[in-house]
Each structure stands twice: as C-alpha cells, then as structure tokens.
Biopython code that builds the backbone (N, CA, C, O; Angstrom):
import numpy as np
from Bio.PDB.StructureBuilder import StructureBuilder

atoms = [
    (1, "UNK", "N", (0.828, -1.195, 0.000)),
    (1, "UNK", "CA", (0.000, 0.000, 0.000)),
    (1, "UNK", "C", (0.874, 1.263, 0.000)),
    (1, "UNK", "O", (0.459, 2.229, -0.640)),
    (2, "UNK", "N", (2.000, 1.350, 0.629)),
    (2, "UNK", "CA", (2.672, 2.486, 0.767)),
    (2, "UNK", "C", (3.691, 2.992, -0.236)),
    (2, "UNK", "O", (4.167, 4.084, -0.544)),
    (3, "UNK", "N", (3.859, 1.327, -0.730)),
    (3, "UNK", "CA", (4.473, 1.855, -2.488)),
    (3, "UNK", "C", (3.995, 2.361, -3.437)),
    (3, "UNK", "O", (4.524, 3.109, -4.259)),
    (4, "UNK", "N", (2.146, 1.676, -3.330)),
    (4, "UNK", "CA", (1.124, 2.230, -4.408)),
    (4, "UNK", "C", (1.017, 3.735, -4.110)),
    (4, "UNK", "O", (1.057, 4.725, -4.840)),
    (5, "UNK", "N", (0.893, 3.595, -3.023)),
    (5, "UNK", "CA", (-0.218, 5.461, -2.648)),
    (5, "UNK", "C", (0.913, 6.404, -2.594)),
    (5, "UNK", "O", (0.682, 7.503, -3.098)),
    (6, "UNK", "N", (2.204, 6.198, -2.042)),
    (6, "UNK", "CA", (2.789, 6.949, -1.746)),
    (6, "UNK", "C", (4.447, 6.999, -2.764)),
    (6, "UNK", "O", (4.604, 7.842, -3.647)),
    (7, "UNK", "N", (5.208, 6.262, -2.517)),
    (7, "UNK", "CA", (6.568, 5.981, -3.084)),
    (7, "UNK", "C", (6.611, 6.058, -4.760)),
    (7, "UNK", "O", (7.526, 6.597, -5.383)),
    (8, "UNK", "N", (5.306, 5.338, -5.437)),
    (8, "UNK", "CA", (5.560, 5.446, -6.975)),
    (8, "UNK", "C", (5.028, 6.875, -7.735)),
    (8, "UNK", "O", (5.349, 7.446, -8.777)),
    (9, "UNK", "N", (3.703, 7.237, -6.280)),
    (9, "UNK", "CA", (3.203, 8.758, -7.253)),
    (9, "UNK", "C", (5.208, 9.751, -6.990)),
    (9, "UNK", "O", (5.951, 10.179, -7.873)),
    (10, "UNK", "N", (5.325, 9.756, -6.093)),
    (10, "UNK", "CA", (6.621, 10.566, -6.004)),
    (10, "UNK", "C", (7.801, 10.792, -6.354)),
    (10, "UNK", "O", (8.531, 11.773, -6.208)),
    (11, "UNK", "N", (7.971, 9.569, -6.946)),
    (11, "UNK", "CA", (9.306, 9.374, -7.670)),
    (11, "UNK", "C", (8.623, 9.663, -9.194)),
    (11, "UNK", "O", (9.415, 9.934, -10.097)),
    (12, "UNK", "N", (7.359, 9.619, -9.468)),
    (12, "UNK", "CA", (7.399, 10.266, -10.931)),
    (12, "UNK", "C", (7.148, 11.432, -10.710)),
    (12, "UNK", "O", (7.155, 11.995, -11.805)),
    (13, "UNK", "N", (6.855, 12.370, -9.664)),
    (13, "UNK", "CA", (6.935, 13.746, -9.983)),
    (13, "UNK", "C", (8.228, 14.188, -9.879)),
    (13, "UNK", "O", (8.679, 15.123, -10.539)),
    (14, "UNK", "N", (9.058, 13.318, -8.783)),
    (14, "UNK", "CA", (10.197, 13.945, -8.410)),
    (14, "UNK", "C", (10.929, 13.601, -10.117)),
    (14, "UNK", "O", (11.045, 14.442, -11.007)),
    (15, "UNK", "N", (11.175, 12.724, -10.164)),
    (15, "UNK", "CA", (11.522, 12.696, -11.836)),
    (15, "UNK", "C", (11.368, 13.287, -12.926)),
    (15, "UNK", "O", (12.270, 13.547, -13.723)),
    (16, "UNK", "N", (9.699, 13.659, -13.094)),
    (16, "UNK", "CA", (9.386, 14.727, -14.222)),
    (16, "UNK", "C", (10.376, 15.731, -13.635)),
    (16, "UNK", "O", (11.365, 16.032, -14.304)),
    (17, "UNK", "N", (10.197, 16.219, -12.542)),
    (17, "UNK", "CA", (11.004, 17.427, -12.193)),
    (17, "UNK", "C", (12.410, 17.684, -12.351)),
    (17, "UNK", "O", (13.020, 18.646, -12.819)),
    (18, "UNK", "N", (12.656, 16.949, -12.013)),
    (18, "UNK", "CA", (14.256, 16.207, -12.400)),
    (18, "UNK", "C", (14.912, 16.195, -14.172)),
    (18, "UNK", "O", (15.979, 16.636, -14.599)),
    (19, "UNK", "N", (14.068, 15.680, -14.712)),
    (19, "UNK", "CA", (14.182, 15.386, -16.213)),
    (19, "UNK", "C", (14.098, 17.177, -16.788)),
    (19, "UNK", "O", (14.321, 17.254, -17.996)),
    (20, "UNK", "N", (13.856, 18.374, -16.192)),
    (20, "UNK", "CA", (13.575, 19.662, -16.035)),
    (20, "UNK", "C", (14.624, 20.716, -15.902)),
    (20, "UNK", "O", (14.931, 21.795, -16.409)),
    (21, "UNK", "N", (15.108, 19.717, -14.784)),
    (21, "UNK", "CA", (15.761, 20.667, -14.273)),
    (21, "UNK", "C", (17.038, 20.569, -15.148)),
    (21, "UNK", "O", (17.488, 19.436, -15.321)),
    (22, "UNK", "N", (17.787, 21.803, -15.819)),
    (22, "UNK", "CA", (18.884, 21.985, -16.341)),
    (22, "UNK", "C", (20.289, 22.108, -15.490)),
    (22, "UNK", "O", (21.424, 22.082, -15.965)),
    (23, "UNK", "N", (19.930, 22.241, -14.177)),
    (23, "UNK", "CA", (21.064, 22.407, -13.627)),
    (23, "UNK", "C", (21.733, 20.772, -13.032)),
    (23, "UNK", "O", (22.814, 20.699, -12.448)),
    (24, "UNK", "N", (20.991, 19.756, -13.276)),
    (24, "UNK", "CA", (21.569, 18.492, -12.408)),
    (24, "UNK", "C", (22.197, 17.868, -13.591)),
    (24, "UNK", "O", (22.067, 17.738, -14.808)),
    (25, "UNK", "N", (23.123, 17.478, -12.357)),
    (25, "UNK", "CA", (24.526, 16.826, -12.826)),
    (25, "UNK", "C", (24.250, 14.846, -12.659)),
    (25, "UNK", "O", (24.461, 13.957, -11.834)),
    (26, "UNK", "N", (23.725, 14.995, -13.896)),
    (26, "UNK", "CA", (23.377, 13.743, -14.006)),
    (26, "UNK", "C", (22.639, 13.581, -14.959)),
    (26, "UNK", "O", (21.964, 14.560, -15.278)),
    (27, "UNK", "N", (22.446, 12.005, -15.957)),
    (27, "UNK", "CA", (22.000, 12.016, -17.146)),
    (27, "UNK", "C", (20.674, 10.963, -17.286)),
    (27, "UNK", "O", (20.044, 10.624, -18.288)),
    (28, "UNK", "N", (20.476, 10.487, -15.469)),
    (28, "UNK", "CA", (19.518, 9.604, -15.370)),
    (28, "UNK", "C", (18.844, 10.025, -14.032)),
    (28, "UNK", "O", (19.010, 9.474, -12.944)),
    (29, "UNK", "N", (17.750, 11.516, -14.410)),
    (29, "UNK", "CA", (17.096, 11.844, -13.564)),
    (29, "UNK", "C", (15.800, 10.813, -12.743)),
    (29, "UNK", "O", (15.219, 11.121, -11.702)),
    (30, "UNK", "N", (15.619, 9.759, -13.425)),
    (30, "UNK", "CA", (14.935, 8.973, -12.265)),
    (30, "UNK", "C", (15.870, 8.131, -11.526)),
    (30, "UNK", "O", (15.589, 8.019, -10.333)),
    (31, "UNK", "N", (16.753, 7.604, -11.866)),
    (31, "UNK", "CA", (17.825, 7.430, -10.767)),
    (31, "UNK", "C", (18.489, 8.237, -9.756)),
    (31, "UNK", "O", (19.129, 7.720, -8.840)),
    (32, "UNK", "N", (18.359, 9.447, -9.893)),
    (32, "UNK", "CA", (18.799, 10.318, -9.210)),
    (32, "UNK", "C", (17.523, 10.431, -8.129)),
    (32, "UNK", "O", (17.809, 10.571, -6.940)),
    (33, "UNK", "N", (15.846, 10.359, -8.613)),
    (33, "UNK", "CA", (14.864, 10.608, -7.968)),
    (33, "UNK", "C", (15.074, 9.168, -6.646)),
    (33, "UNK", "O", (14.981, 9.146, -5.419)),
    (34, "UNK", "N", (15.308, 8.385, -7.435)),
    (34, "UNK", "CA", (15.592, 7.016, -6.428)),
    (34, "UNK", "C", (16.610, 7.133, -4.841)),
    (34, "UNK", "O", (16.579, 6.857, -3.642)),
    (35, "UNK", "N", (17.449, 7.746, -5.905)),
    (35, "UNK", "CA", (18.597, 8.099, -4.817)),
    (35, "UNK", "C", (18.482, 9.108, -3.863)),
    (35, "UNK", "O", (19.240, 9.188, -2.897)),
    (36, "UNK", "N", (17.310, 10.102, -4.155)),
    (36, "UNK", "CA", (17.080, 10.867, -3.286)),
    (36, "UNK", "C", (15.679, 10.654, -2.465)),
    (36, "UNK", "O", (15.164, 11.544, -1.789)),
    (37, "UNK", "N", (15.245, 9.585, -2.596)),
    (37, "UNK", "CA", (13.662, 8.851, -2.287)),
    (37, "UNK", "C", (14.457, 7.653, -0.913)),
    (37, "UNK", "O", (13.755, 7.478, 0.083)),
    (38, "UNK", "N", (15.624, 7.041, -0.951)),
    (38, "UNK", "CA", (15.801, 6.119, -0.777)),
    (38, "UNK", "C", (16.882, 6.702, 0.413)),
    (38, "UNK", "O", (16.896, 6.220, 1.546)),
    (39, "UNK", "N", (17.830, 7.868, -0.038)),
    (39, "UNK", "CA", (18.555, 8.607, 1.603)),
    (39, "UNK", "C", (17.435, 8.883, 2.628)),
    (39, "UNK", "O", (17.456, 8.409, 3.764)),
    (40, "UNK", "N", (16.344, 9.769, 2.101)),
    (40, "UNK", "CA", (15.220, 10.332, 2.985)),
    (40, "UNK", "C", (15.235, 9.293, 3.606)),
    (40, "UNK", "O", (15.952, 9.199, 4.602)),
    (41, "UNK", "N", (14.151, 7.848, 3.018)),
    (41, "UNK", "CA", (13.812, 6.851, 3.461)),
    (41, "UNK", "C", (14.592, 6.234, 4.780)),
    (41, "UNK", "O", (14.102, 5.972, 5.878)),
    (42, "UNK", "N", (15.699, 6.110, 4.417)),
    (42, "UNK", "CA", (16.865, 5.421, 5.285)),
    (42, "UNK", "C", (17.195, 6.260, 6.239)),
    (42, "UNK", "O", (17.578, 5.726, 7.280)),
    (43, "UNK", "N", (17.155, 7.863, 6.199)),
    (43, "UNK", "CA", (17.655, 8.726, 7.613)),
    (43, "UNK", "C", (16.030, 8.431, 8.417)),
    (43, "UNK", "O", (15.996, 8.300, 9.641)),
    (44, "UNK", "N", (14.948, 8.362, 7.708)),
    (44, "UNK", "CA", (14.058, 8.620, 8.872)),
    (44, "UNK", "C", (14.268, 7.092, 9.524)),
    (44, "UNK", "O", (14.296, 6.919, 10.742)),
    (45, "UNK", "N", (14.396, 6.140, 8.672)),
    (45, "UNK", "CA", (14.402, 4.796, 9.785)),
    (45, "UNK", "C", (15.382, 4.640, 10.633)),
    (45, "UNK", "O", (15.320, 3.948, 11.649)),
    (46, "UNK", "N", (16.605, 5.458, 10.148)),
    (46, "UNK", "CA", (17.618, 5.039, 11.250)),
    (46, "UNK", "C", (17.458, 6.021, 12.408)),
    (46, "UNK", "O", (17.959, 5.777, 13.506)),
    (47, "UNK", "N", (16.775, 7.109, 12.167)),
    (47, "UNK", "CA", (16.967, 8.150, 13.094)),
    (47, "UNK", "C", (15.403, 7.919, 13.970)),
    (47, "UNK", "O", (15.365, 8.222, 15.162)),
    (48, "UNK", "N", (14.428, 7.488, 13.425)),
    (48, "UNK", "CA", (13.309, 7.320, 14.567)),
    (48, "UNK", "C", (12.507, 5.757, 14.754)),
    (48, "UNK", "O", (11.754, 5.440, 15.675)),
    (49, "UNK", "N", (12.969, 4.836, 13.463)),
    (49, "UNK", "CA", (12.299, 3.455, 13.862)),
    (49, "UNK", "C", (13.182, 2.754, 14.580)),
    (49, "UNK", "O", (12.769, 1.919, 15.385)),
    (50, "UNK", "N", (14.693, 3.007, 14.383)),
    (50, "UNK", "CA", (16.112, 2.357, 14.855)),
    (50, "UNK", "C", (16.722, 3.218, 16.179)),
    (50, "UNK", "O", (17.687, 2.917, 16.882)),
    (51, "UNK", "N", (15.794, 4.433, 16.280)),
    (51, "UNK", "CA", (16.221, 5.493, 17.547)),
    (51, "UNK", "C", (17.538, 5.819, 17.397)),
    (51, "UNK", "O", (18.180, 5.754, 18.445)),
    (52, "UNK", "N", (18.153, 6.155, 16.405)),
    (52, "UNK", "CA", (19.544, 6.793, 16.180)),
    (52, "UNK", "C", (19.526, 7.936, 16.521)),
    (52, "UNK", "O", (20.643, 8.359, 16.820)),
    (53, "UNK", "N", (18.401, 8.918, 16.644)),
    (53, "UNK", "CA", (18.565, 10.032, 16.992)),
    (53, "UNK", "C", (19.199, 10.268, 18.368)),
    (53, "UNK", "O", (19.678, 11.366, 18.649)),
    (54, "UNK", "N", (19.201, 9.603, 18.922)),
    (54, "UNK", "CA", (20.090, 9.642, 20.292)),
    (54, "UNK", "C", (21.356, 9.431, 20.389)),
    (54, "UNK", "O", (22.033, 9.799, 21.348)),
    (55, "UNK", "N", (21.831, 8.749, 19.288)),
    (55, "UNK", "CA", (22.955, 7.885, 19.413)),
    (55, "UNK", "C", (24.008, 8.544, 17.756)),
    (55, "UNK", "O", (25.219, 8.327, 17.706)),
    (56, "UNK", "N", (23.435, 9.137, 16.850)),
    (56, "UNK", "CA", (24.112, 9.667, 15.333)),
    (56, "UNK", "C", (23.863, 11.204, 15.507)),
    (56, "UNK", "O", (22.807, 11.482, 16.076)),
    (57, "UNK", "N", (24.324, 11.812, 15.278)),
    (57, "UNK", "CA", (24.519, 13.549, 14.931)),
    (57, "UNK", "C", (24.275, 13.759, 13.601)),
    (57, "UNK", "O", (24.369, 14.974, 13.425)),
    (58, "UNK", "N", (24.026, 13.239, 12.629)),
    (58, "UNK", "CA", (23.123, 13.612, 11.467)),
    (58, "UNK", "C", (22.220, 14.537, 11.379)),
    (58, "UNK", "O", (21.144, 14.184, 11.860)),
    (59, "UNK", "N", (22.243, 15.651, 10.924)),
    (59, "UNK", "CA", (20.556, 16.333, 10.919)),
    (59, "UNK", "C", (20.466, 16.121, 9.015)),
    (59, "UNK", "O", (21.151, 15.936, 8.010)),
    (60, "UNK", "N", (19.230, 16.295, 9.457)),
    (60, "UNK", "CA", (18.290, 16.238, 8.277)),
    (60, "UNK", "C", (18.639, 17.630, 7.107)),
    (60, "UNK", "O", (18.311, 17.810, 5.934)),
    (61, "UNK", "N", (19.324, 18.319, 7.936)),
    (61, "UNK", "CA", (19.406, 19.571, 6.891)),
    (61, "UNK", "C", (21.442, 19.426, 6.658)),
    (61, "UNK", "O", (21.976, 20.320, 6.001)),
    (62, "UNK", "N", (22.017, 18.690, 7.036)),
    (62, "UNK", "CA", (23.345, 18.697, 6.721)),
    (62, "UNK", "C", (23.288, 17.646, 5.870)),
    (62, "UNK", "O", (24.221, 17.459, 5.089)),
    (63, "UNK", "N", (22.104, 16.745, 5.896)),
    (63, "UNK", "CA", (22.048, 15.571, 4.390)),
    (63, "UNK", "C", (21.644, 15.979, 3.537)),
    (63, "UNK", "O", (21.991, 15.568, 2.430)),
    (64, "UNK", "N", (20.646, 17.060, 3.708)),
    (64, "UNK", "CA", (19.764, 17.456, 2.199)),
    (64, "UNK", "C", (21.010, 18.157, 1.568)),
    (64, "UNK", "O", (21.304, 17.975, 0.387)),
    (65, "UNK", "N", (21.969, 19.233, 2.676)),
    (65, "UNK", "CA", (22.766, 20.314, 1.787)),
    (65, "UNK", "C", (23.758, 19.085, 0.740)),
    (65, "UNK", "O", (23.868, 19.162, -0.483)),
    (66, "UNK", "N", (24.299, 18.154, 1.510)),
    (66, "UNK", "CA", (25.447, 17.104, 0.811)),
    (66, "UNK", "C", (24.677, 16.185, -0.162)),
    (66, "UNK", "O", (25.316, 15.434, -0.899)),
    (67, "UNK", "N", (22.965, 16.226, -0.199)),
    (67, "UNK", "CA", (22.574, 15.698, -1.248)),
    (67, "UNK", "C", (22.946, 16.761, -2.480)),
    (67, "UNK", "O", (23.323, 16.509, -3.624)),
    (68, "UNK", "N", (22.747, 17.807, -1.946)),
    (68, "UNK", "CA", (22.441, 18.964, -3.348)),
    (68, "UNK", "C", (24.044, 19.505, -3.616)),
    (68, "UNK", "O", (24.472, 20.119, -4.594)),
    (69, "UNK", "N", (24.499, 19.224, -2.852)),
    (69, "UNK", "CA", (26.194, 19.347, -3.201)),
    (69, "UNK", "C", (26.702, 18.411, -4.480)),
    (69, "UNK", "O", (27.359, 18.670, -5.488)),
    (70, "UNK", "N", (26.084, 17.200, -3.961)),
    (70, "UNK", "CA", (26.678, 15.927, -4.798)),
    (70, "UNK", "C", (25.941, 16.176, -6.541)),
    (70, "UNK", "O", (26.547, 15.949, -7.587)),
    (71, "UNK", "N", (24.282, 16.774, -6.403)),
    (71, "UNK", "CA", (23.467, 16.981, -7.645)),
    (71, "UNK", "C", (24.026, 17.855, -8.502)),
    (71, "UNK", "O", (24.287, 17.497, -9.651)),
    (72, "UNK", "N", (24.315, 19.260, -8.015)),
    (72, "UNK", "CA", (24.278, 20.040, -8.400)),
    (72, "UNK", "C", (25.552, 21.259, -8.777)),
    (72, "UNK", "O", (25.853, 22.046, -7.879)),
    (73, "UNK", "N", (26.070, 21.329, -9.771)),
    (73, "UNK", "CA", (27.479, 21.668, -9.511)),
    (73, "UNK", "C", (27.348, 23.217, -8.766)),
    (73, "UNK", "O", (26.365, 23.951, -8.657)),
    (74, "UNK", "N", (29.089, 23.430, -8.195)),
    (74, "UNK", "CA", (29.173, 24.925, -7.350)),
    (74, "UNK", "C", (28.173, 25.804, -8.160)),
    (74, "UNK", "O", (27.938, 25.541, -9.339)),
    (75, "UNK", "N", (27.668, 26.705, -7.604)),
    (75, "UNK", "CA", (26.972, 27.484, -7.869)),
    (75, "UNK", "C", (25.792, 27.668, -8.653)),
    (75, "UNK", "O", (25.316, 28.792, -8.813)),
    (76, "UNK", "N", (25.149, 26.355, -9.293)),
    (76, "UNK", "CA", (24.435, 25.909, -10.033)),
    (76, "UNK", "C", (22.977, 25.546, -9.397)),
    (76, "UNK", "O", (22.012, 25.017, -9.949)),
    (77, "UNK", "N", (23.177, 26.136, -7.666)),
    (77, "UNK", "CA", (21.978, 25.179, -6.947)),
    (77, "UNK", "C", (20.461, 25.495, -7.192)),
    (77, "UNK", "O", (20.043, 26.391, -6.459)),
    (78, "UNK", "N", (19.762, 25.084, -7.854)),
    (78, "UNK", "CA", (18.561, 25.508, -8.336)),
    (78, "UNK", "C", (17.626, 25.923, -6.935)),
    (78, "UNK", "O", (16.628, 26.625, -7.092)),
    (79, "UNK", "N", (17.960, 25.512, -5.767)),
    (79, "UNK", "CA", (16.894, 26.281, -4.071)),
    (79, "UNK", "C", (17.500, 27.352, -4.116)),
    (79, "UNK", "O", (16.587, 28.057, -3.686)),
    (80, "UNK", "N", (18.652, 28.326, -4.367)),
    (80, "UNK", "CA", (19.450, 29.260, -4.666)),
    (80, "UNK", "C", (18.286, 30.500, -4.957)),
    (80, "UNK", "O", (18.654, 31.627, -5.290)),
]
sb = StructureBuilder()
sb.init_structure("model")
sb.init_model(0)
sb.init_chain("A")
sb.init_seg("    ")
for serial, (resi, resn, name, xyz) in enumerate(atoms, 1):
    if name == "N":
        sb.init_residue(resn, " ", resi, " ")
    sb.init_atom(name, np.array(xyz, "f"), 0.0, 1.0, " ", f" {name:<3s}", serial, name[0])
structure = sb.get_structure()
C-alpha cells in the first residue's frame, strides 16, 4: 500500500522534475529521484524506527545540503 499510494506517485513527480531541471549533474534523472527517495527513506528509519537520533549527529538539513552538493554543480543550486 505504501508503495502504491505513496513511493511510486513521487518518484514520478520527483523525476518529471528532475528530467527539467537543467542544472543536475546527471544524465539519469529517475535514478537520481531514487537516490534521493531512498537517503530520505533510510535517515528517517535510522533516526526514529532504529532510535539513532540519540545515538548519530546527522541532521536532516546537513544531508539534504550534501545531497544537493553531490546533484548540483558549485553554484548551479537551483533552491538558490
């Protein structure tokens, strides 16, 4: 259910969007949608189903910046 309702509508918008965007550094924007569907996925389980938040110093906003570091070349950042 949570792949139907939720995971497949999102990775095709995040993709159309992706396939859009001129600034990403990359030539397989639904792989890229994957890869950024699948960090989210994995920080929230480790940080609140696995209770890492007590135990990892990760925030949620020092992964998104090193996601968009890795996407997007210097100065190119399309949230900019």
């Amino acid at each position: 259910m949570y792949i139907k309702e939720f995971e497949k509508p999102n990775l095709a918008v995040s993709t159309e969007y992706l396939q859009n965007c001129q600034e990403l550094r990359s030539s397989d924007p639904e792989a890229v949608a994957w890869i950024i569907a699948g960090t989210i996925n994995f920080y929230y389980l480790m940080m609140e189903l696995l209770h890492g938040k007590h135990e990892l110093t990760m925030t949620s906003d020092r992964l998104t910046e090193a996601l968009i570091e890795l996407l997007f070349p210097e100065g190119n950042n399309p949230a900019s």
